[in-house]
PDB file of N, CA, C and O in Angstrom:
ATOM      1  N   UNK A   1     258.303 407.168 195.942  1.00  0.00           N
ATOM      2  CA  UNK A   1     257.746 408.253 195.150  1.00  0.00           C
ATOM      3  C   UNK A   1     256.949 407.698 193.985  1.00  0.00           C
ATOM      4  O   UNK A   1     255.752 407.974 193.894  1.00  0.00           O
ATOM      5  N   UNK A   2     257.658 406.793 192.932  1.00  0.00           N
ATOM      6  CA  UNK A   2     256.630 406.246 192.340  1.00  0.00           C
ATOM      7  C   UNK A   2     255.540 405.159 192.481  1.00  0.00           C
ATOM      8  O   UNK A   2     255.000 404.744 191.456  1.00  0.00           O
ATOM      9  N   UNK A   3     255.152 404.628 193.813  1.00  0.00           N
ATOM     10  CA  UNK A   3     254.226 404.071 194.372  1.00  0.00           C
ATOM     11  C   UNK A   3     252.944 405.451 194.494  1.00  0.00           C
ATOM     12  O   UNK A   3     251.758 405.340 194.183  1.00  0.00           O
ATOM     13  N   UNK A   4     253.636 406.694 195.037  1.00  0.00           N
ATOM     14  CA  UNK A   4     252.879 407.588 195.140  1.00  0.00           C
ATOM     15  C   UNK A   4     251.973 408.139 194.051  1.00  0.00           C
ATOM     16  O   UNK A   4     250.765 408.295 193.872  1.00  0.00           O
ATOM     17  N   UNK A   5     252.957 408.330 193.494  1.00  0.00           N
ATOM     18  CA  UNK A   5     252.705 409.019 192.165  1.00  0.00           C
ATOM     19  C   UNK A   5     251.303 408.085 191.744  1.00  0.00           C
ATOM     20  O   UNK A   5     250.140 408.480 191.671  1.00  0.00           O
ATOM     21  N   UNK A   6     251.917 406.547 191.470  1.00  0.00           N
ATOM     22  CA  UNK A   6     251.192 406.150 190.482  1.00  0.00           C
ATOM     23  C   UNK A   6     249.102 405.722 191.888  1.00  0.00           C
ATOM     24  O   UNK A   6     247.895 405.812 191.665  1.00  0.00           O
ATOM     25  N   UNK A   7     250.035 405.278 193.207  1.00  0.00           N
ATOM     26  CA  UNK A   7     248.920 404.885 193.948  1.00  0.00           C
ATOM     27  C   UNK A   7     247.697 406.233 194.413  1.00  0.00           C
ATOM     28  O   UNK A   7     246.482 406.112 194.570  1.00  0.00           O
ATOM     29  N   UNK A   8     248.569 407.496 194.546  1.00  0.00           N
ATOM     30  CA  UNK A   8     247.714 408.764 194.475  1.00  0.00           C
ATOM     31  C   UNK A   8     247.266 409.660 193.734  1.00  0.00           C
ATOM     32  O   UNK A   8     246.404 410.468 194.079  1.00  0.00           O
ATOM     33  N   UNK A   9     247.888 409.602 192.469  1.00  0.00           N
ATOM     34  CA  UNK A   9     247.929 410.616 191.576  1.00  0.00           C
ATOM     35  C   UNK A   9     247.677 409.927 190.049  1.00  0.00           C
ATOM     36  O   UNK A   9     247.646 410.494 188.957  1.00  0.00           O
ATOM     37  N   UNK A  10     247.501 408.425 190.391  1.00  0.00           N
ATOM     38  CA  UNK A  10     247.616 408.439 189.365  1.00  0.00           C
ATOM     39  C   UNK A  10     248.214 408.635 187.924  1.00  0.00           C
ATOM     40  O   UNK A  10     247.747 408.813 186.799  1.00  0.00           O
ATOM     41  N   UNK A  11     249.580 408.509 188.536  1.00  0.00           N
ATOM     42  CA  UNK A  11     250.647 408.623 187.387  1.00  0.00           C
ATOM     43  C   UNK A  11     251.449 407.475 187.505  1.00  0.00           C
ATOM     44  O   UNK A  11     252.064 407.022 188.471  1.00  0.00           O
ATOM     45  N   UNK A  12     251.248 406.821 185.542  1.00  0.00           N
ATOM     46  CA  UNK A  12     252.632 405.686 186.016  1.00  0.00           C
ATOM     47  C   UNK A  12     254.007 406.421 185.203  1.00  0.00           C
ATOM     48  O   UNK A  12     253.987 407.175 184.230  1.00  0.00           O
ATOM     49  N   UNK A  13     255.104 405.939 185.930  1.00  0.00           N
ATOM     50  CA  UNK A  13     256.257 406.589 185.851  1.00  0.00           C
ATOM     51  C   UNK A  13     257.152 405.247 186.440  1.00  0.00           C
ATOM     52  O   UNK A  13     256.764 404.317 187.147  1.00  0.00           O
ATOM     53  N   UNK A  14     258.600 405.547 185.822  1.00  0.00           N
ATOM     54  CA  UNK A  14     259.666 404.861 186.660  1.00  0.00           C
ATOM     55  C   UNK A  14     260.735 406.215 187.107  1.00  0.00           C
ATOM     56  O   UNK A  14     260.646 407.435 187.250  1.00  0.00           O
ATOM     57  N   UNK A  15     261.389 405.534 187.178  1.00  0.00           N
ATOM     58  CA  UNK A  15     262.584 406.643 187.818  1.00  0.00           C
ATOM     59  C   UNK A  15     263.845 406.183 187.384  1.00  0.00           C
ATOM     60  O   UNK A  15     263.894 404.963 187.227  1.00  0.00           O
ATOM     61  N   UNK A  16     264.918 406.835 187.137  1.00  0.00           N
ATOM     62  CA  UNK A  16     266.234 406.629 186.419  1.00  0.00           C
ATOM     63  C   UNK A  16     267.385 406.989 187.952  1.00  0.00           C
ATOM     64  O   UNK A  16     267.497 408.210 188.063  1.00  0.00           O
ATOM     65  N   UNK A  17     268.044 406.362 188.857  1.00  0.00           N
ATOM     66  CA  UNK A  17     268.758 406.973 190.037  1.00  0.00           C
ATOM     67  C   UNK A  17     270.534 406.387 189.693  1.00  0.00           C
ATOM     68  O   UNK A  17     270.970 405.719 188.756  1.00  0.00           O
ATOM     69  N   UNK A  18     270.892 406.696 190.316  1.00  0.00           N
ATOM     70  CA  UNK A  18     272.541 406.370 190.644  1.00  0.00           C
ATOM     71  C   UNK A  18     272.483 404.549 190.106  1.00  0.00           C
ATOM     72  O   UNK A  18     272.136 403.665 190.889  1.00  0.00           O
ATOM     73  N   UNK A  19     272.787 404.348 189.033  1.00  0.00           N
ATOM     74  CA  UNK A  19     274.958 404.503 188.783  1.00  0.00           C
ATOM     75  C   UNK A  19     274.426 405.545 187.177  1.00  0.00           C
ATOM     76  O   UNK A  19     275.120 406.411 186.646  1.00  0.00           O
ATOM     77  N   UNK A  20     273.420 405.217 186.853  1.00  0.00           N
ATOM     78  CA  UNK A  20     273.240 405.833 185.830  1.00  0.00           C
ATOM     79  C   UNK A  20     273.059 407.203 185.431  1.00  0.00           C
ATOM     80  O   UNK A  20     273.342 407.654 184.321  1.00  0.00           O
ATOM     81  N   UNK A  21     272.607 407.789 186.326  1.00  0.00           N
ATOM     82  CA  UNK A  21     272.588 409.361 186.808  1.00  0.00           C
ATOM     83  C   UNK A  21     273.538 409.859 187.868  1.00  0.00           C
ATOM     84  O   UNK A  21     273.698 408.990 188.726  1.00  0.00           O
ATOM     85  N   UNK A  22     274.137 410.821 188.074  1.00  0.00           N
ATOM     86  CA  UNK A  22     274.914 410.734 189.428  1.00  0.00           C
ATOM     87  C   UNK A  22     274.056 411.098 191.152  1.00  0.00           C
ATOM     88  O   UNK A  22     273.366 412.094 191.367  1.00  0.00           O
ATOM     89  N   UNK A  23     274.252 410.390 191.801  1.00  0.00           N
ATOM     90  CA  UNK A  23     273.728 409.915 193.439  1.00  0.00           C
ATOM     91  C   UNK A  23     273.411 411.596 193.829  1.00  0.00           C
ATOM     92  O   UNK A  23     274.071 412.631 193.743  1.00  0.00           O
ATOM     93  N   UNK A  24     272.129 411.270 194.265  1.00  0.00           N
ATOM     94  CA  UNK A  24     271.517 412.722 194.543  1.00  0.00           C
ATOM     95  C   UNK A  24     270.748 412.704 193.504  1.00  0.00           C
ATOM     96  O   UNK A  24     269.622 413.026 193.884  1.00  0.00           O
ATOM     97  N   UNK A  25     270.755 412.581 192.846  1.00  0.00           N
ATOM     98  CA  UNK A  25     269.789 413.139 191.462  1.00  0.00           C
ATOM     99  C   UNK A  25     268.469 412.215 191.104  1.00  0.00           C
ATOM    100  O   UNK A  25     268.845 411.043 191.108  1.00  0.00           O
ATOM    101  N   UNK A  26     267.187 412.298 190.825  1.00  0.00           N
ATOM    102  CA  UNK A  26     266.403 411.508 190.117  1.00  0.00           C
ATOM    103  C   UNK A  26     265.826 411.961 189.311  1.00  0.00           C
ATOM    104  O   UNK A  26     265.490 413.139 189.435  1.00  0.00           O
ATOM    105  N   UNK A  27     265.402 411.094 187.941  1.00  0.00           N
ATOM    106  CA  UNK A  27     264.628 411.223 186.751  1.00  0.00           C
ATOM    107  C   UNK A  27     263.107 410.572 186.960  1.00  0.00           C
ATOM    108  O   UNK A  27     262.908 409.414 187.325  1.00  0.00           O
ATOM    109  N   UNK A  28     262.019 411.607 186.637  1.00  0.00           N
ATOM    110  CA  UNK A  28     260.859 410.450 185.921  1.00  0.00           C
ATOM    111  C   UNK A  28     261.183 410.733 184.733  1.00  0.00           C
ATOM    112  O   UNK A  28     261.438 411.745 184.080  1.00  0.00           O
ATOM    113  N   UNK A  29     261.074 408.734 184.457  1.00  0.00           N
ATOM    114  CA  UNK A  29     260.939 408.528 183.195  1.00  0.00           C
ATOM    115  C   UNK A  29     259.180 408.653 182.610  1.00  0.00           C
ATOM    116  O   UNK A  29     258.248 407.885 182.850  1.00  0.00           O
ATOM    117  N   UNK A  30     259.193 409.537 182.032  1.00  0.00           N
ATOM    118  CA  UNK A  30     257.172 409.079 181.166  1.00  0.00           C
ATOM    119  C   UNK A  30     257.095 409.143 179.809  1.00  0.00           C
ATOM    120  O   UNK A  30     257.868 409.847 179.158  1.00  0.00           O
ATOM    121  N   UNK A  31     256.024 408.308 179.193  1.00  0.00           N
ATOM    122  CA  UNK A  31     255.831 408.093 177.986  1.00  0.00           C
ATOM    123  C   UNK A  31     254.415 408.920 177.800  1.00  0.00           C
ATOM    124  O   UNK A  31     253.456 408.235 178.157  1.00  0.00           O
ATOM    125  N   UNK A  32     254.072 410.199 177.337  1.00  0.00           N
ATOM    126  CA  UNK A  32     253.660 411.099 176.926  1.00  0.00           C
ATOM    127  C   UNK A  32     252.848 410.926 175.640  1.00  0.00           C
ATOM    128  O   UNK A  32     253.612 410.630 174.721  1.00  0.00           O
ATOM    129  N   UNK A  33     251.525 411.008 175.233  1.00  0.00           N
ATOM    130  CA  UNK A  33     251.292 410.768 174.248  1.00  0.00           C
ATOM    131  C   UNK A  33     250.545 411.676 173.685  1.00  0.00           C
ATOM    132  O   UNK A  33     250.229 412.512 174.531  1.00  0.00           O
ATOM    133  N   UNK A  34     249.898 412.023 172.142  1.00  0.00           N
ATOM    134  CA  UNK A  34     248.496 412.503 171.902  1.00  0.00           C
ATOM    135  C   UNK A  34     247.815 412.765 172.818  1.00  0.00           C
ATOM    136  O   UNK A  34     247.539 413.891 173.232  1.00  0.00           O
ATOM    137  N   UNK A  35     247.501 411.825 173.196  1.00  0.00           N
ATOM    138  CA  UNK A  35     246.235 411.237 173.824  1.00  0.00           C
ATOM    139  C   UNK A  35     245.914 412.086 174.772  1.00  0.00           C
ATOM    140  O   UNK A  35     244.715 412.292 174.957  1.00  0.00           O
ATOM    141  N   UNK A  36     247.193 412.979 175.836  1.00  0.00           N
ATOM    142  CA  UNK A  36     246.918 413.531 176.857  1.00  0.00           C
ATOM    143  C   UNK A  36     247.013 414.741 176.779  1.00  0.00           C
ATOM    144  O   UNK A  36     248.039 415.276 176.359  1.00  0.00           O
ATOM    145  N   UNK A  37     245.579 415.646 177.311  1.00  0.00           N
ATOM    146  CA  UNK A  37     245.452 417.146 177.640  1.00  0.00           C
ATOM    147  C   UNK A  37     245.911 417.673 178.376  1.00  0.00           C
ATOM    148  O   UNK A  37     246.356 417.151 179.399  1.00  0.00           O
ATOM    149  N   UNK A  38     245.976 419.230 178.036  1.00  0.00           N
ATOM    150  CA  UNK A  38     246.681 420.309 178.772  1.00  0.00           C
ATOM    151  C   UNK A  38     246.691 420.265 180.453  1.00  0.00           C
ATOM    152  O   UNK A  38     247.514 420.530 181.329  1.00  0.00           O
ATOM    153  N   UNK A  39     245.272 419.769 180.401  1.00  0.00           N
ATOM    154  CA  UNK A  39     244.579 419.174 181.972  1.00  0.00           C
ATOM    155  C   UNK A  39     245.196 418.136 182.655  1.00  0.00           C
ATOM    156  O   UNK A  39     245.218 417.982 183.876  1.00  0.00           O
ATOM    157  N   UNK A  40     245.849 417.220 181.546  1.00  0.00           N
ATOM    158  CA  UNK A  40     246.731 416.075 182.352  1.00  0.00           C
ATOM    159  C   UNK A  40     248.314 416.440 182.957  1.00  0.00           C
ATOM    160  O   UNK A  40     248.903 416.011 183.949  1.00  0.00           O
ATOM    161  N   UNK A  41     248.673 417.310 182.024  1.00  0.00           N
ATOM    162  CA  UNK A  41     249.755 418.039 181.679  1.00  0.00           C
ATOM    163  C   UNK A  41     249.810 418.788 182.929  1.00  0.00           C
ATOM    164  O   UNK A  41     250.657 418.475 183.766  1.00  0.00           O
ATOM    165  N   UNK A  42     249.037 419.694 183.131  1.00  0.00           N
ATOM    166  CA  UNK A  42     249.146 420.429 184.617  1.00  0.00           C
ATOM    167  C   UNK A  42     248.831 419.357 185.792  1.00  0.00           C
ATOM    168  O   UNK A  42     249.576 419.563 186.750  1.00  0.00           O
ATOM    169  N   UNK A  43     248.259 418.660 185.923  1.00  0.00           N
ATOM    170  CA  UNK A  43     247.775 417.498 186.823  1.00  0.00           C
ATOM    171  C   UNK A  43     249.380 416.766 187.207  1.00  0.00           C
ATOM    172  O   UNK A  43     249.882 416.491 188.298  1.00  0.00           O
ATOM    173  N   UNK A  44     249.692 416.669 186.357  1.00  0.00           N
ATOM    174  CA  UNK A  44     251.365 416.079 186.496  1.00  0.00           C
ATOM    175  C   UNK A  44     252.220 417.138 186.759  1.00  0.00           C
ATOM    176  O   UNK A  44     253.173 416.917 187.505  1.00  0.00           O
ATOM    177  N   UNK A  45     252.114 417.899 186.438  1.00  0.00           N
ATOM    178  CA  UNK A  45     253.161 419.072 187.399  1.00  0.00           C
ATOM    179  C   UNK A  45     252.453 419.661 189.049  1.00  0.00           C
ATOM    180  O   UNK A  45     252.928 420.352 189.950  1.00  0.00           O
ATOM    181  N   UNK A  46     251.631 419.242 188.926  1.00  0.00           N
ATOM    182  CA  UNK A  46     251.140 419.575 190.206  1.00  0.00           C
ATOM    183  C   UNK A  46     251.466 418.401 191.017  1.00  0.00           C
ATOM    184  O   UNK A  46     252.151 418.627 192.015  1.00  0.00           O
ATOM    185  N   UNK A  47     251.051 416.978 190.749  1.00  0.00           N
ATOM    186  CA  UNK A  47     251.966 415.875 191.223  1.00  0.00           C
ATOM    187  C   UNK A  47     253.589 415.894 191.928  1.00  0.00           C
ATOM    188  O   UNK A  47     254.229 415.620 192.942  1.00  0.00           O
ATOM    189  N   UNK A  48     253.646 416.235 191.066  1.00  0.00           N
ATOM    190  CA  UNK A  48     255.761 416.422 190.606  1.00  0.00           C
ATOM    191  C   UNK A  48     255.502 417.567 191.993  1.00  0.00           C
ATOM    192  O   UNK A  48     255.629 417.028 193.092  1.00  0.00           O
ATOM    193  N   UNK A  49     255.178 418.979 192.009  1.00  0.00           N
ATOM    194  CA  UNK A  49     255.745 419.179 192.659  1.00  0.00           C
ATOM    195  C   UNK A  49     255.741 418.358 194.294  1.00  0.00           C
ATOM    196  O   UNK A  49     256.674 418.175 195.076  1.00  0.00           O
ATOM    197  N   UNK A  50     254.198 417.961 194.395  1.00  0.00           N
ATOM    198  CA  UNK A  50     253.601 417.665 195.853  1.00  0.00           C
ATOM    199  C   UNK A  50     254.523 416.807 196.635  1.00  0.00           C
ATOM    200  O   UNK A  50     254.953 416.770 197.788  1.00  0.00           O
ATOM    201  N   UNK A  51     254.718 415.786 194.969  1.00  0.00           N
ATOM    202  CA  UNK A  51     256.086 414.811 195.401  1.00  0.00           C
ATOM    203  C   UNK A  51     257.396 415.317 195.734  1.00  0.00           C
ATOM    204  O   UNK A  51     258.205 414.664 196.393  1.00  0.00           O
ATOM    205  N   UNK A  52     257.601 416.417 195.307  1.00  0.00           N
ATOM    206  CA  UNK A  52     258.663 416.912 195.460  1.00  0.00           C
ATOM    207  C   UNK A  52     258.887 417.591 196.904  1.00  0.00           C
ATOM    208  O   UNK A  52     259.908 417.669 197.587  1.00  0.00           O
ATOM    209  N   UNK A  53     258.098 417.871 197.039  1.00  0.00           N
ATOM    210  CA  UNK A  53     257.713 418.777 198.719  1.00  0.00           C
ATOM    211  C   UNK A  53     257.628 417.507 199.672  1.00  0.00           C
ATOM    212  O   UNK A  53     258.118 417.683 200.788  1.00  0.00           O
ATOM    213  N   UNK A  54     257.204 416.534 199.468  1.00  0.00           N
ATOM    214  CA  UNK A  54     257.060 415.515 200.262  1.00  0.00           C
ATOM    215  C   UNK A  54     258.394 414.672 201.012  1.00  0.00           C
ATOM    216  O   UNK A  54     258.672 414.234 202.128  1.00  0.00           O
ATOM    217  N   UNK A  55     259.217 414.775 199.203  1.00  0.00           N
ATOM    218  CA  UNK A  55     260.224 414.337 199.757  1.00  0.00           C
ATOM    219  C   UNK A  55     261.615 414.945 199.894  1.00  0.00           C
ATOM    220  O   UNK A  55     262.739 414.445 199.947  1.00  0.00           O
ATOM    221  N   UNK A  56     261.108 416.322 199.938  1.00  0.00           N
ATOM    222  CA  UNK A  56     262.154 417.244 200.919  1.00  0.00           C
ATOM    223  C   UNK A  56     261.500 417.124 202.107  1.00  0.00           C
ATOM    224  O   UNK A  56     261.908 418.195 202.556  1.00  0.00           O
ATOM    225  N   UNK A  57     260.878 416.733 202.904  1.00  0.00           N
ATOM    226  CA  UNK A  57     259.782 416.934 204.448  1.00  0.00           C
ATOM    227  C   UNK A  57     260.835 415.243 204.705  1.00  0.00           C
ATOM    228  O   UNK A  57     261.183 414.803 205.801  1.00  0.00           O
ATOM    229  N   UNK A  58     261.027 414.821 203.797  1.00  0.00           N
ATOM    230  CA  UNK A  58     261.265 413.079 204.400  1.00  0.00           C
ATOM    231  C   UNK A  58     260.340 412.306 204.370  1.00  0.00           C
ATOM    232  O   UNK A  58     260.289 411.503 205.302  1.00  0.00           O
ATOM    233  N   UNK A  59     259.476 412.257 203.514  1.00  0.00           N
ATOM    234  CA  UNK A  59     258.388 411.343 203.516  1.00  0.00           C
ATOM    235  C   UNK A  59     258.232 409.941 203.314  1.00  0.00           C
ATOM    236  O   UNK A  59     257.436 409.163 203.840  1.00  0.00           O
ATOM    237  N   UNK A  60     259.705 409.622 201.910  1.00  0.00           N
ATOM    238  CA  UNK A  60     259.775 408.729 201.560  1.00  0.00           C
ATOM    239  C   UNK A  60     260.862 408.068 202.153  1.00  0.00           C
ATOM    240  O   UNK A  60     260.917 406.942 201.658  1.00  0.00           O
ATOM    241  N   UNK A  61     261.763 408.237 202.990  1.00  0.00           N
ATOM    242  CA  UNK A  61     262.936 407.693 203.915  1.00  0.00           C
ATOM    243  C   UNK A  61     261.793 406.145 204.319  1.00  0.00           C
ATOM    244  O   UNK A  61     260.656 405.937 204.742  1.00  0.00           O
ATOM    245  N   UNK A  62     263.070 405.316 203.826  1.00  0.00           N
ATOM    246  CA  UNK A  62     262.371 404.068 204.640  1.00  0.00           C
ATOM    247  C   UNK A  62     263.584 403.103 205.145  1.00  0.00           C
ATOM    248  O   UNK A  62     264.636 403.214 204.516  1.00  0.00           O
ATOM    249  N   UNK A  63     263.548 402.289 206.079  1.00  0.00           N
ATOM    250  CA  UNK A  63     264.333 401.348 205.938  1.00  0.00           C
ATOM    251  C   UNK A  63     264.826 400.170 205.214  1.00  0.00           C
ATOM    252  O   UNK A  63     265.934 399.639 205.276  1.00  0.00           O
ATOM    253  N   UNK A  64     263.503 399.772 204.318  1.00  0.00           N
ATOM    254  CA  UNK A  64     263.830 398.932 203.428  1.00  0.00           C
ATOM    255  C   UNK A  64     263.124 399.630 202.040  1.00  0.00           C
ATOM    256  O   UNK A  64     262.200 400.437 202.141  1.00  0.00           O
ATOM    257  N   UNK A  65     263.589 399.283 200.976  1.00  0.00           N
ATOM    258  CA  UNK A  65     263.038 399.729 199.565  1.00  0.00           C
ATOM    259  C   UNK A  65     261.500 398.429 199.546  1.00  0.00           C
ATOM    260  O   UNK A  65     261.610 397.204 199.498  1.00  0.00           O
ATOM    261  N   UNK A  66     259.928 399.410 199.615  1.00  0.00           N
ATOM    262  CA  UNK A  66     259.325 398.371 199.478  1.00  0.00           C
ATOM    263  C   UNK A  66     259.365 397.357 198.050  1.00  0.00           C
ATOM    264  O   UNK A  66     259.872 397.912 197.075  1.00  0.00           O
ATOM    265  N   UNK A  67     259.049 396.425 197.911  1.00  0.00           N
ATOM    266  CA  UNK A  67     258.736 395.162 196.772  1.00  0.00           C
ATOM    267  C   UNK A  67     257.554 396.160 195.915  1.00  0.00           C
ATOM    268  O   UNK A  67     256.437 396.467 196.330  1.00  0.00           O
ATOM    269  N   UNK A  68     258.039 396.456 194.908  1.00  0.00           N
ATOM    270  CA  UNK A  68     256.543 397.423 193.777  1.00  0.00           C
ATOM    271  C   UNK A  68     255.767 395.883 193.338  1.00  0.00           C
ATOM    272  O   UNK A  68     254.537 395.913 193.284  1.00  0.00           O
ATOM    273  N   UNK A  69     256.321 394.837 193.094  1.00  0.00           N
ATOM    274  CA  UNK A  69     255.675 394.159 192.662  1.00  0.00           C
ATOM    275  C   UNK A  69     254.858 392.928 193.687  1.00  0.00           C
ATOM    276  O   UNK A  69     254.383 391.931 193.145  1.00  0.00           O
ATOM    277  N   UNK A  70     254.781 393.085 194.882  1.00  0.00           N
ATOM    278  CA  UNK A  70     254.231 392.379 195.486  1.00  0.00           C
ATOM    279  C   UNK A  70     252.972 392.639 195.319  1.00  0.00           C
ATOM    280  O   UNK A  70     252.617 393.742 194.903  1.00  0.00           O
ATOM    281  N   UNK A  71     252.087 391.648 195.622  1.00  0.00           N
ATOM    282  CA  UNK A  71     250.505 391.682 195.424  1.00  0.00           C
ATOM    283  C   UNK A  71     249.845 391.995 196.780  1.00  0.00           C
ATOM    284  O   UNK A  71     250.414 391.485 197.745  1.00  0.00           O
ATOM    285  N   UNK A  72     248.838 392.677 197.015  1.00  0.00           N
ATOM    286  CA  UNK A  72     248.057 393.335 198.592  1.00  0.00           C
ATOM    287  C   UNK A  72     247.480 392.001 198.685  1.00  0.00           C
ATOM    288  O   UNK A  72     246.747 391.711 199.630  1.00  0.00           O
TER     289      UNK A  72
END
């Protein structure tokens, strides 16, 4: 999801999951600033949900967690 986010939408974000939250549950974490308009603001909830729809469909089920930091 946050490969998505940030590779389609253009949003960077992390995510907060289990032991720290309880299993089932996820957080984006974002750092929000001035800087960003009402326009970005809806742009990211429109994100959020798409992601969200995506991964009720199963989109993001994988067998392995990919490497975020590997290089293409």
């Amino acid at each position: 999801m946050v490969m998505d986010l940030r590779e389609n939408y253009h949003i960077f974000c992390s995510i907060v999951v289990y032991p720290v939250i309880p299993k089932g549950h996820i957080i984006y974490r974002l750092i929000p600033t001035a800087a960003h308009t009402d326009q970005d603001i809806e742009e990211t909830l429109k994100a959020f949900s798409e992601t969200k729809a995506k991964l009720d469909a199963g989109a993001y089920k994988a067998e392995a967690i990919p490497d975020m930091a590997e290089t293409k």
